[in-house]
C-alpha positions in Angstrom: -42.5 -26.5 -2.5 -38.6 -25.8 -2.8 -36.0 -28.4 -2.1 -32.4 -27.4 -1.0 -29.0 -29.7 -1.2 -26.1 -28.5 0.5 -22.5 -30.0 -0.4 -19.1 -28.6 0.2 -18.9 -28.9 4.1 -16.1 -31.7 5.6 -13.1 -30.9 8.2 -10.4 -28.3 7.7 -7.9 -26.9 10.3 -8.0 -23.8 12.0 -7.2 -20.8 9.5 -8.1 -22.8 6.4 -11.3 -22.6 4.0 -14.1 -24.1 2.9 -16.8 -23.2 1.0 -20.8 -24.4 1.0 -22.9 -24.7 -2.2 -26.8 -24.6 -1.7 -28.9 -25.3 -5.1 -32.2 -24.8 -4.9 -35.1 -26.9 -7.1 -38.9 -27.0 -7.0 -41.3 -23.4 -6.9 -37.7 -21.3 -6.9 -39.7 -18.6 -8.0 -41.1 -17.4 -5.5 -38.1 -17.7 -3.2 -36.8 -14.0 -2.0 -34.2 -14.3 0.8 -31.7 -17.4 0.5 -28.9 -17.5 3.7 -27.2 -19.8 6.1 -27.9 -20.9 9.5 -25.5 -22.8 11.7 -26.0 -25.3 14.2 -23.0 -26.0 17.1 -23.3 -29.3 18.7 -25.9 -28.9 22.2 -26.4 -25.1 21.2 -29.2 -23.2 19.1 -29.5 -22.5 15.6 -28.0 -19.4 14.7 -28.3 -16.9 11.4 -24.8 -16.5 9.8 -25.7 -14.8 6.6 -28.4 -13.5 4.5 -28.5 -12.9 1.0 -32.0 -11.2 -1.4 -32.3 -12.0 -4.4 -31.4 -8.2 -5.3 -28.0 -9.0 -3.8 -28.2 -7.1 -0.4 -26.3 -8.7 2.4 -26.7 -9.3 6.3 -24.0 -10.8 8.3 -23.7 -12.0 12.2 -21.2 -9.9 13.5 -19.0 -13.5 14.2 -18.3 -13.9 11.1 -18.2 -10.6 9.6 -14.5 -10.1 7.6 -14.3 -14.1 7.8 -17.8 -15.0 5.6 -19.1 -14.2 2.4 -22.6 -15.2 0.8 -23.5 -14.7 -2.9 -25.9 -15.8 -4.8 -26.1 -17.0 -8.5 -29.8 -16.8 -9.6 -29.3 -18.3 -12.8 -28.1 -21.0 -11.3 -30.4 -21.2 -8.3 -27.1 -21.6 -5.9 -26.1 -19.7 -2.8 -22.8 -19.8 -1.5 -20.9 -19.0 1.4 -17.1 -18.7 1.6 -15.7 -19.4 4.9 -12.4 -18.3 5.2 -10.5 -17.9 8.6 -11.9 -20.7 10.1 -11.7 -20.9 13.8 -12.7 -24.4 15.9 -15.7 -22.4 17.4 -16.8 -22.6 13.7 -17.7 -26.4 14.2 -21.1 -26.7 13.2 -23.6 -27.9 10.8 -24.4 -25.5 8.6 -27.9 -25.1 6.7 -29.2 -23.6 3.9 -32.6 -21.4 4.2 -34.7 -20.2 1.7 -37.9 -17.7 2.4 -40.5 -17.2 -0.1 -43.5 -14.9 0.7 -45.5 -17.6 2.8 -43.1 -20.0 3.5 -39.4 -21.2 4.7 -37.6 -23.9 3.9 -34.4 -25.8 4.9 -31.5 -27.7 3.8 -30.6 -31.2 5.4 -27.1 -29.7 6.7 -23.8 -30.1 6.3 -21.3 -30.7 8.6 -18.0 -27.9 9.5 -15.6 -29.1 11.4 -12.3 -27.3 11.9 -9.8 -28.5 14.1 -7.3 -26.7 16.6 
């Protein structure tokens, strides 16, 4: 089993920063892809990021130029620094990690950036 904790979400205004921490604890070996998801209120879960543990990236284009995820495998600990922010970017944001047979998520944390 892997266990993720997410911290570093909150409320910023538009054009500020913020950036999520995800550490991850448990079987973290067997983990392979680690990204982030977000979550607007009354819409669907979407991918925003993807990082492998090799360091190759995948973005959604909507946050492309405004997002970046890295990963610090010592440390178990993906990131993802949001810079830009728009209000459209209010969401709750979770952590995913994929191992070979399994995912897992995050409990969330909350974005909220004001006009």
């Amino acid at each position: 089993q892997v266990q993720l904790v997410e911290s570093g979400g909150g409320l910023v205004q538009a054009g500020g920063s913020l950036r999520l921490s995800c550490v991850a604890s448990g079987t973290i070996f067997s983990i392979s892809t680690m990204g982030w998801y977000r979550q607007p209120p009354g819409k669907q879960r979407d991918l925003v990021a993807t990082i492998t543990r090799g360091g190759s990236t995948n973005y959604a284009d909507f946050v492309k130029g405004r997002f970046t995820i890295s990963r610090d495998n010592a440390k178990n600990t993906v990131y993802l620094q949001m810079n830009s922010l728009k209000p459209e970017d209010t969401a709750v944001y979770y952590c995913n990690a994929r191992s070979w047979d399994s995912v897992y998520w995050g409990q969330g944390t909350q974005v909220t950036v004001s006009a």
